[in-house]
N, C-alpha and C positions, 0 to 999 in steps of 0.2 A: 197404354197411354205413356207409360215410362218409357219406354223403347220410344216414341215419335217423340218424344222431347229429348234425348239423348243424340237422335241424329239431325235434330234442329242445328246444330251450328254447323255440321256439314251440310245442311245442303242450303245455308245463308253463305256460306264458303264458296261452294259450289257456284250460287248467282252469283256472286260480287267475280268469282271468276270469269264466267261466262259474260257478261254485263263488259266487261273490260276488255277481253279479247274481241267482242262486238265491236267497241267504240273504236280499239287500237284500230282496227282491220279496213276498218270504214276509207273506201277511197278519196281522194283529195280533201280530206283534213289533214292532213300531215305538212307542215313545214320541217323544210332542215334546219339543221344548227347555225349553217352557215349564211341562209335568209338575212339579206340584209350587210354583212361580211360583201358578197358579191362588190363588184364593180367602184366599191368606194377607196378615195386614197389610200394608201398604204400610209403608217402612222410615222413622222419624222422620225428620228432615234439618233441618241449619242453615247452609246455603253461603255462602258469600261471594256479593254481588249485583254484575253485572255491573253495571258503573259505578258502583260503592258505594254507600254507603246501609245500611239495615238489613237485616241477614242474607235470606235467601228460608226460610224454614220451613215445614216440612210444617204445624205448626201454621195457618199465615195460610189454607191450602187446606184443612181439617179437615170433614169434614160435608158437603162437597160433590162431584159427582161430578168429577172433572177429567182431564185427559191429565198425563201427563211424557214430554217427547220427549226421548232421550239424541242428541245431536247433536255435530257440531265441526265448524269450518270445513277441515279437510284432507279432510275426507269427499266425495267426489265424491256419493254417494248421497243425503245430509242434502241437496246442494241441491237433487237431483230432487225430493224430496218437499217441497220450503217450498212450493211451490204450494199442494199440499193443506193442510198446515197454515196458510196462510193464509186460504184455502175454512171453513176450519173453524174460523178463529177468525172469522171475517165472518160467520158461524153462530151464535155468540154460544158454542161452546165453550171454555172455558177451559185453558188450556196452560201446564204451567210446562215451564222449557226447561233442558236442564241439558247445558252446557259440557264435552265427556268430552275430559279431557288436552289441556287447547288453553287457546292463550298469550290471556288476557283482551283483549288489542290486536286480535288475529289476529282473533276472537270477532267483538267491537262492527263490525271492518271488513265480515263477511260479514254482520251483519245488517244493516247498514247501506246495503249494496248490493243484498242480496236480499228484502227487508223481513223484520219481523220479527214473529212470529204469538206471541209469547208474550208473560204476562201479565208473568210476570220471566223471570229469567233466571239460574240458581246455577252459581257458578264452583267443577268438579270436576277441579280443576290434578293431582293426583296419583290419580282413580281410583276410589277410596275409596267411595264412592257410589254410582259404578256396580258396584260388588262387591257392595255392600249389595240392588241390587235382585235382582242376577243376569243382567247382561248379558252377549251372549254376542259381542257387538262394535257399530259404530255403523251407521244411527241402528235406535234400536227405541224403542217408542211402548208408555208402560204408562196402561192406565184404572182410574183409583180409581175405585170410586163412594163413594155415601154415607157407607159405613160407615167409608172408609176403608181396605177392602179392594181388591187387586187382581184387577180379574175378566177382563183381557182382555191378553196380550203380543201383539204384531206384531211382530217382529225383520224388519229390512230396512227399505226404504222405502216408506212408504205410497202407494196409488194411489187413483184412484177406487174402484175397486173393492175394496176395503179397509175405505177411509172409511164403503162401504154395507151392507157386506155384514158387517163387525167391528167398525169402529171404533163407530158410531152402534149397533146392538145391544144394543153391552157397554152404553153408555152410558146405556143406557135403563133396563139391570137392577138391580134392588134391592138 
């Protein structure tokens, strides 16, 4: 009797595990993160420019298709992916780059040492901005296209495979 009550919370462990990976696995339940993120305007903006100067504005990018990579230098991930974003700006895509809660010094140091693939660069010292797109932490990479709509999220860090299979795509759509 003491022994089956000693393995009673493994194997209530046990169900609540099994019970979960059921529900997780269950086909079409799942939405993405980005549900809803799809097809909707891209959010205006006027940031402060890293290393001053006049604001960065959605305006100045209007009409054209372009990236916004949400980045910061505390981000181990943002630096994995400066690779591709610099692949990609050598591609001739255009990238604005947006500073999420990171001190503008801190900022210019990591571009400075990892290069830097964007066309500017808007300072998002409290957040704000990143709320506005719907980010769901750093870095994640949004594509406007033309219209000004958002047609593509990546959350995480971009790869090759990414860049062929998503990012270039989106980039193409109308």
């Amino acid at each position: 009797m003491n022994r089956a009550l000693s393995l009673a919370p493994l194997a209530v462990l046990a169900l609540v595990i099994v019970v979960s990976v059921v529900l997780l696995l269950r086909p079409g339940q799942h939405q993405t993160i980005t549900t809803g993120q799809l097809g909707r305007p891209a959010p205006h903006y006027s940031l402060n420019r890293l290393g001053g100067g006049a604001p960065l504005t959605s305006a100045a990018a209007s009409g054209k298709s372009h990236l916004i990579n949400v980045f910061a230098s505390w981000c181990a991930p943002c630096l994995g992916e400066n690779a591709e974003l610099m692949a990609l700006k050598a591609s001739g895509v255009d990238i604005v780059g947006v500073a999420y809660k990171d001190a503008p010094d801190d900022t210019q140091v990591f571009l400075d040492q990892h290069g830097n693939p964007y066309s500017g660069v808007g300072i998002d010292r409290d957040g704000q901005f990143g709320l506005q797109l719907g980010i769901a932490g750093v870095p994640e990479t949004f594509v406007v296209n033309g219209q000004d709509a958002i047609v593509d999220v990546h959350r995480g860090p971009l790869t090759p495979e990414a860049v062929e299979q998503e990012i270039f795509p989106a980039l193409r759509r109308r």
